[in-house]
C-alpha positions as CSV (number, residue, x, y, z in Angstrom):
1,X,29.9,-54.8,-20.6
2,X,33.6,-55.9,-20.6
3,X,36.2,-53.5,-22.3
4,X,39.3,-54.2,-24.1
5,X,41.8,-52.4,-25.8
6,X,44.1,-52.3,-29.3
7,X,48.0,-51.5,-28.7
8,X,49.7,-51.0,-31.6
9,X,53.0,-52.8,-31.7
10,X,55.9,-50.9,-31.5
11,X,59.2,-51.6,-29.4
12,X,58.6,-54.1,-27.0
13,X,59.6,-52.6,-23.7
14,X,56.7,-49.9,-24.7
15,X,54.4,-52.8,-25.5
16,X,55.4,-54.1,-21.7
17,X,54.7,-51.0,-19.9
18,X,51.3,-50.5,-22.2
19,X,49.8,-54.1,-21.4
20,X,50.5,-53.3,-17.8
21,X,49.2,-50.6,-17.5
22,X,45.9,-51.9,-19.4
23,X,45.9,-54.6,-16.5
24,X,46.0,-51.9,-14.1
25,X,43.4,-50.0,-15.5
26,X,40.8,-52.9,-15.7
27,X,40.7,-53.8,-19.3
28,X,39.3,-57.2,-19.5
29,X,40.7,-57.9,-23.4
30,X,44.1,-56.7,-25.0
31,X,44.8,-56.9,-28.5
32,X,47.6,-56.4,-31.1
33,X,47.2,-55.5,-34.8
34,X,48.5,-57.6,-37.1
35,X,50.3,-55.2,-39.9
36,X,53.8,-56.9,-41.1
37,X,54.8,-54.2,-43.2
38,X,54.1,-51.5,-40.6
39,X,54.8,-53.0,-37.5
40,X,56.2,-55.4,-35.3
41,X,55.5,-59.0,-35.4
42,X,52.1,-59.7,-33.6
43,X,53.2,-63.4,-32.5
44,X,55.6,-62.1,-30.8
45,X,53.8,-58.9,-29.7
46,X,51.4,-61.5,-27.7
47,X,54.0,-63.2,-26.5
48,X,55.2,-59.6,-24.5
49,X,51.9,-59.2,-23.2
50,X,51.3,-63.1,-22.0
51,X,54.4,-62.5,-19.6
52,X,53.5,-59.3,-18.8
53,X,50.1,-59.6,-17.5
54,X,48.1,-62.3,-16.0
55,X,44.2,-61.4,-16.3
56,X,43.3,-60.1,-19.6
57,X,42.3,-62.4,-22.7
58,X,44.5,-61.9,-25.4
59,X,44.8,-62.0,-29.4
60,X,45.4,-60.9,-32.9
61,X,42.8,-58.1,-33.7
62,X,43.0,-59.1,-36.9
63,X,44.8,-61.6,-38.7
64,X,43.6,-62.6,-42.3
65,X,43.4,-65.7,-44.9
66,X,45.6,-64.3,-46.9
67,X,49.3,-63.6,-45.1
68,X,49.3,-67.3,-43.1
69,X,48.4,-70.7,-43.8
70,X,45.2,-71.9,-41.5
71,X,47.7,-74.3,-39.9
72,X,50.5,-71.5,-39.0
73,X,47.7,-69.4,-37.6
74,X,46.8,-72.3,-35.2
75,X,50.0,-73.2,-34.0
76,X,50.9,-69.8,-33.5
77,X,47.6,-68.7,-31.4
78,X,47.9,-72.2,-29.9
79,X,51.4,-71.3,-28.7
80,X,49.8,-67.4,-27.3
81,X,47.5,-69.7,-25.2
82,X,49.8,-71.8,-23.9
83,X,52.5,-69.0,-22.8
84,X,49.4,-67.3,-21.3
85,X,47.9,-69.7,-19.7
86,X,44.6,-70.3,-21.3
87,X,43.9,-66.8,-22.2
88,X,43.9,-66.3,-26.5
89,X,41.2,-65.6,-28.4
90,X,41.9,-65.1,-32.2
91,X,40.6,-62.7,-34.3
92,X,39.9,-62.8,-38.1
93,X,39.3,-60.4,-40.8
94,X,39.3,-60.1,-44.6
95,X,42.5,-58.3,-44.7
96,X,43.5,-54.5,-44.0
97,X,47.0,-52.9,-44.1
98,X,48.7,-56.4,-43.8
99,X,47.0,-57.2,-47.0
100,X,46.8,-54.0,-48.8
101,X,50.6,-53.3,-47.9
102,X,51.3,-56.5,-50.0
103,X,49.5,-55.5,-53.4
104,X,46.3,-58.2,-52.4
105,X,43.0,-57.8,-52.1
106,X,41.0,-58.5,-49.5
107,X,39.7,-62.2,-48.6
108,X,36.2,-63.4,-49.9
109,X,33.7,-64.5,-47.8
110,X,34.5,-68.6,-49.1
111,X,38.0,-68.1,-48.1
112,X,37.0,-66.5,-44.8
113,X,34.5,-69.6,-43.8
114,X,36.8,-72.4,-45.2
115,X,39.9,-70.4,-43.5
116,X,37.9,-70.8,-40.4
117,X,37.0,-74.2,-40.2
118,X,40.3,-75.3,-41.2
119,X,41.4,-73.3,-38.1
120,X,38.7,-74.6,-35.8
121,X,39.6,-78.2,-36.7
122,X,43.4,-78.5,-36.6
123,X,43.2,-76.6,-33.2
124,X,42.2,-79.9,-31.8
125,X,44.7,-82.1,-33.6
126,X,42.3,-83.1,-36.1
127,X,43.2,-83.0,-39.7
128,X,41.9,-81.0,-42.1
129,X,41.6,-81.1,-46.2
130,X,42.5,-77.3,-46.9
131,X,42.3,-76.2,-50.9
132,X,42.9,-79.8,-51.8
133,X,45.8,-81.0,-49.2
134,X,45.5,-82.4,-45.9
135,X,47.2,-79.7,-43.0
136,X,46.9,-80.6,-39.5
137,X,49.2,-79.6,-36.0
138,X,49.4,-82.2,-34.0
139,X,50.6,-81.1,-30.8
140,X,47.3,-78.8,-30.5
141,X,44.4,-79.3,-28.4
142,X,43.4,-76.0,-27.7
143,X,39.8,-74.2,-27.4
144,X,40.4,-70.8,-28.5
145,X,37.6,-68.5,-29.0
146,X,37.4,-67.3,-33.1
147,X,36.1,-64.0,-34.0
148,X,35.4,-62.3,-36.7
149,X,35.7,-59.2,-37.4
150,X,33.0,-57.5,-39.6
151,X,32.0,-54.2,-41.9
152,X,28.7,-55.4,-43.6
153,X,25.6,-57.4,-43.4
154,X,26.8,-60.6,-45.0
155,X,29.9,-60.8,-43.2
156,X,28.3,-59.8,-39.6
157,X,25.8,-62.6,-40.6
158,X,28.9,-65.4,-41.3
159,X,30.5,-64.6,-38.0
160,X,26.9,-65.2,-36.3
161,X,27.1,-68.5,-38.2
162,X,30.7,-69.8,-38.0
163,X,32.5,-67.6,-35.0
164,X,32.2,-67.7,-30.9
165,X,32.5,-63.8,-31.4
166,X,31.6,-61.0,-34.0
167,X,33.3,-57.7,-33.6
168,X,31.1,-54.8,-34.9
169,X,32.7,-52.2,-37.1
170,X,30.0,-50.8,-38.7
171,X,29.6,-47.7,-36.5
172,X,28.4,-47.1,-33.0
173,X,25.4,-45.1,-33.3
174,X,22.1,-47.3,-31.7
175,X,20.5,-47.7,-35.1
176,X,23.8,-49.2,-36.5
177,X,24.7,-51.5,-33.5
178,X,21.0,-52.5,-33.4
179,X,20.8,-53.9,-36.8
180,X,24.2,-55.3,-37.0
181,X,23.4,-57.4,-33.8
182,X,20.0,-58.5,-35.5
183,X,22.4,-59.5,-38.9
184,X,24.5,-61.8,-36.3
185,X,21.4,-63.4,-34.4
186,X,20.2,-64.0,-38.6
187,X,23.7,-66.0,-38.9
188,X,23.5,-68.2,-35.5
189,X,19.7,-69.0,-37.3
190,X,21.3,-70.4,-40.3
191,X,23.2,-72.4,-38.5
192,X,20.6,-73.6,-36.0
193,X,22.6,-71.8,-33.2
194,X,21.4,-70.7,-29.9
195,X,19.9,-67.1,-30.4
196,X,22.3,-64.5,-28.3
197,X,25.2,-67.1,-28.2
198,X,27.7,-65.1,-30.5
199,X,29.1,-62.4,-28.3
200,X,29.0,-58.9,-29.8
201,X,32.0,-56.9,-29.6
202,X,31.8,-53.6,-30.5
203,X,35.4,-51.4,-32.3
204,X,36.2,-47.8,-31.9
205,X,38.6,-45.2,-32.5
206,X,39.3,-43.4,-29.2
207,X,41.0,-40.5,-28.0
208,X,40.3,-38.7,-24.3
209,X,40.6,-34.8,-23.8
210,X,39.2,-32.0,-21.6
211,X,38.8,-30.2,-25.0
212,X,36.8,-32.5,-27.5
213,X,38.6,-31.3,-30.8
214,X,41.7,-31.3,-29.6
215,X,40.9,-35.6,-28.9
216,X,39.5,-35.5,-32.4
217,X,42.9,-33.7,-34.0
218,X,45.2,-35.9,-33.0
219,X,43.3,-39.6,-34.4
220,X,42.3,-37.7,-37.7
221,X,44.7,-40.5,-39.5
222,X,42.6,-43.6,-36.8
223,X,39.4,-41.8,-38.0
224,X,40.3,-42.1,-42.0
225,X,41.2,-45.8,-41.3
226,X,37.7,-46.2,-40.2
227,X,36.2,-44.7,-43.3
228,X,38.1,-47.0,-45.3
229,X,38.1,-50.1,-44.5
230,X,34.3,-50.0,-43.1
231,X,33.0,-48.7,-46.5
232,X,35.1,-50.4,-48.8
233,X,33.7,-52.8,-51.5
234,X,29.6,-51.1,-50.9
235,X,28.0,-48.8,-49.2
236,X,24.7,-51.3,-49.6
237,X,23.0,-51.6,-46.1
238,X,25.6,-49.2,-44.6
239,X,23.5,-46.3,-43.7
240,X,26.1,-43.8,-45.2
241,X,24.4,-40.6,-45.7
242,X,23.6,-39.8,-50.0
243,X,25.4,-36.2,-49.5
244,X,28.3,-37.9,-47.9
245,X,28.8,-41.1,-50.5
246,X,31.1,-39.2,-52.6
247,X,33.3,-38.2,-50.2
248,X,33.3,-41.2,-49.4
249,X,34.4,-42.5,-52.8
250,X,37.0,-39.9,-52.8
251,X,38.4,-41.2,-49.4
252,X,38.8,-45.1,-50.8
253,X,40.5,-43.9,-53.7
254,X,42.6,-41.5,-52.0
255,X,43.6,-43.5,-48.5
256,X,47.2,-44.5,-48.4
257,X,47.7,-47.7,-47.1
258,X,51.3,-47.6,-46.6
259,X,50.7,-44.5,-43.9
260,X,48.0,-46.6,-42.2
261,X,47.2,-45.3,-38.9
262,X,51.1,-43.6,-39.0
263,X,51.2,-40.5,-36.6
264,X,52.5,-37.2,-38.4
265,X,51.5,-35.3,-40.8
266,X,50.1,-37.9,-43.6
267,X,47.6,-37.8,-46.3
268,X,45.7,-39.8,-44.2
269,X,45.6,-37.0,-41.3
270,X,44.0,-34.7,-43.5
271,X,41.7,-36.5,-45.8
272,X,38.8,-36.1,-43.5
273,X,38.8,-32.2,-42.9
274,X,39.3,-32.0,-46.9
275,X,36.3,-34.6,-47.1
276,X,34.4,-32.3,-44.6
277,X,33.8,-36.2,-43.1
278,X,35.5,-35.0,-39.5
279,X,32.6,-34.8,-37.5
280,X,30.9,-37.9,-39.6
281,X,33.4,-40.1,-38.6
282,X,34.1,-39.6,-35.1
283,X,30.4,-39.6,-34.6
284,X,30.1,-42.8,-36.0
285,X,33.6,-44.6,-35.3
286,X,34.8,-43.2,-31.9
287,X,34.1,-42.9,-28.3
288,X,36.5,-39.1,-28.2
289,X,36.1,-36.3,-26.9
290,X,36.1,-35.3,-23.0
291,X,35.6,-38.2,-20.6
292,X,32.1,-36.9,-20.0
293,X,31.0,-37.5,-23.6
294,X,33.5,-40.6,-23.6
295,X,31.0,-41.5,-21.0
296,X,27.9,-41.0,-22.7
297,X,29.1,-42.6,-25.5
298,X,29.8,-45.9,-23.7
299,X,26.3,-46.1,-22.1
300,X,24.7,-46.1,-25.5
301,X,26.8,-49.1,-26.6
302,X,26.3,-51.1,-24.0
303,X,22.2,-49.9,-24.0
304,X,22.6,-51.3,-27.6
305,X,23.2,-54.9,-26.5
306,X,27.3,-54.7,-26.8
307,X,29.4,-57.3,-24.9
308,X,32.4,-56.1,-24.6
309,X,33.7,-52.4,-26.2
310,X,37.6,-52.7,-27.5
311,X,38.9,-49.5,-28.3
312,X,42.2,-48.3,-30.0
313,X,45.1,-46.8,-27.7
314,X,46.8,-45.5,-31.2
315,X,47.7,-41.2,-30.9
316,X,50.2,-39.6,-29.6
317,X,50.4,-40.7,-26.4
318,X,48.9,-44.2,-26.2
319,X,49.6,-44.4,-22.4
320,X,47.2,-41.3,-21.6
321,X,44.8,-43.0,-24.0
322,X,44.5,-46.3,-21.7
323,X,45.3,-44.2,-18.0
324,X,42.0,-41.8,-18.7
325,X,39.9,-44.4,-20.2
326,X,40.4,-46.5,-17.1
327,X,40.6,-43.8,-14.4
328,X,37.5,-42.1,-16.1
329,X,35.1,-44.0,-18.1
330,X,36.0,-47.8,-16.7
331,X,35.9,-46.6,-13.3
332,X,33.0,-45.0,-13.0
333,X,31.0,-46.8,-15.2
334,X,31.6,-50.4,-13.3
């Protein structure tokens, strides 16, 4: 199993020394939320880490339909592999903060399959007839691996049909991971794809600490995030516990998008503990805790039939997040 790793964009000589040190620490993939109205811009995010490392793949975990033509997308990620040197990958989603943050609502699964293809195709410098007009970029003639980012059954099922990668978010218990992977093998079937050909990538919330609540304290806010985007719309073939669904309820309506994984002390930081959805959460969304159990947790992914684990470097010290992941979960488990 490969392992990559989330940095959230902040200043940019931070964003240097964090992609480094990801390098260092043998992180195979690095990617960069996309969340306009809460951070910095992610083009230009990649464009740091291109120059400041030469190994790891690199992309937009995620962008959405809904904040950038097809065509703007493609330039821009065509641009990231260029300055890199062949190594973008571009990750798609229905929309999260970037969205939310701008009063939209998530994409649909039709805009998410014809946003794709219309990215697939002008890639290559083909044209493409988008809602009605023709887009193309010229100058492009790049190969970048698309993946999709996904929450539920139909969506896992799309990105088996229509993306080079899927990236599970629907909890990393065995169970979960198993069926979610079955759901992407039932996608590359509908479109007559090679079974096993979509890689599975596997999302968590992580946090490393010789005292297992302390980890958990400090991504309460990463932890809520989970919660709310993974069990938005239905909880319909998403295993949520009945005792918990209300709680659950509670935490869509209550989430505040605007403090979206924001250190401090937020709504967001405290929903869970009121929720009594703590321990729930980090169970299901996070490799956290001490690197023993970090370790433990990893195995069972990759047992599950993950391809590459990308986990989130978003707390209070980011650095420490990516230095003990490497040192002790990477290192030993390679």
């Amino acid at each position: 199993m490969k392992y990559g790793v989330a940095i959230w964009p902040g200043g940019h000589e931070e964003l240097a020394q964090l992609a480094r040190l990801a390098e260092e620490q043998g992180f195979d993939y690095i990617g960069i939320p996309e969340s306009q109205s809460l951070a910095h811009e992610v083009y230009v995010s990649l464009t740091v880490v291109a120059q400041e490392t030469t190994k790891p793949l690199i992309g937009p975990t995620v962008t959405n339909p809904l904040t950038r033509h097809p065509a703007v997308t493609a330039s821009a990620i065509a641009s990231i592999n260029d300055v890199s040197g062949g190594r973008a990958f571009l990750g798609i989603g229905t929309g999260d903060s970037a969205v939310l943050n701008l009063g939209l609502r998530p994409a649909k699964h039709a805009q998410m399959r014809e946003y794709i293809e219309a990215v697939r195709t002008v890639l290559t410098g083909q044209p493409y007839e988008y809602q009605g007009r023709q887009i193309h970029v010229k100058w492009s003639q790049s190969l970048v691996p698309l993946m999709i980012s996904a929450e539920g059954p139909r969506t896992l099922a799309l990105g088996g049909e229509i993306a080079d990668i899927v990236m599970v978010h629907t909890g990393l218990s065995t169970e979960v991971l198993k069926e979610s992977i079955s759901q992407i093998r039932d996608g590359e079937a509908i479109a007559g794809k090679t079974a096993g050909t979509t890689q599975v990538w596997a999302f968590a919330k992580c946090n490393i600490s010789d005292d297992r609540d302390e980890a958990i304290d400090e991504i309460k806010m990463a932890l809520a995030a989970s919660g709310h985007h993974a069990f938005r719309f239905t909880l319909d073939g998403k295993h949520v516990p009945e005792e918990l669904r209300e709680s659950i309820a509670i935490l869509q309506r209550e989430y505040v998008p605007v403090e979206h994984e924001q250190l401090g002390h937020t709504r967001n930081a405290v929903l869970s503990d009121e929720l009594g959805l703590t321990d729930y959460l980090a169970d299901r969304f996070a490799v956290v805790g001490t690197p023993y159990e970090c370790r433990e947790k990893v195995r069972s992914i990759e047992a599950a039939g993950v391809d590459m684990l990308l986990i989130t470097a978003i707390g209070p010290n980011p650095s420490e997040i990516i230095r003990r992941f490497g040192e002790e979960v990477i290192g030993p488990h390679k």
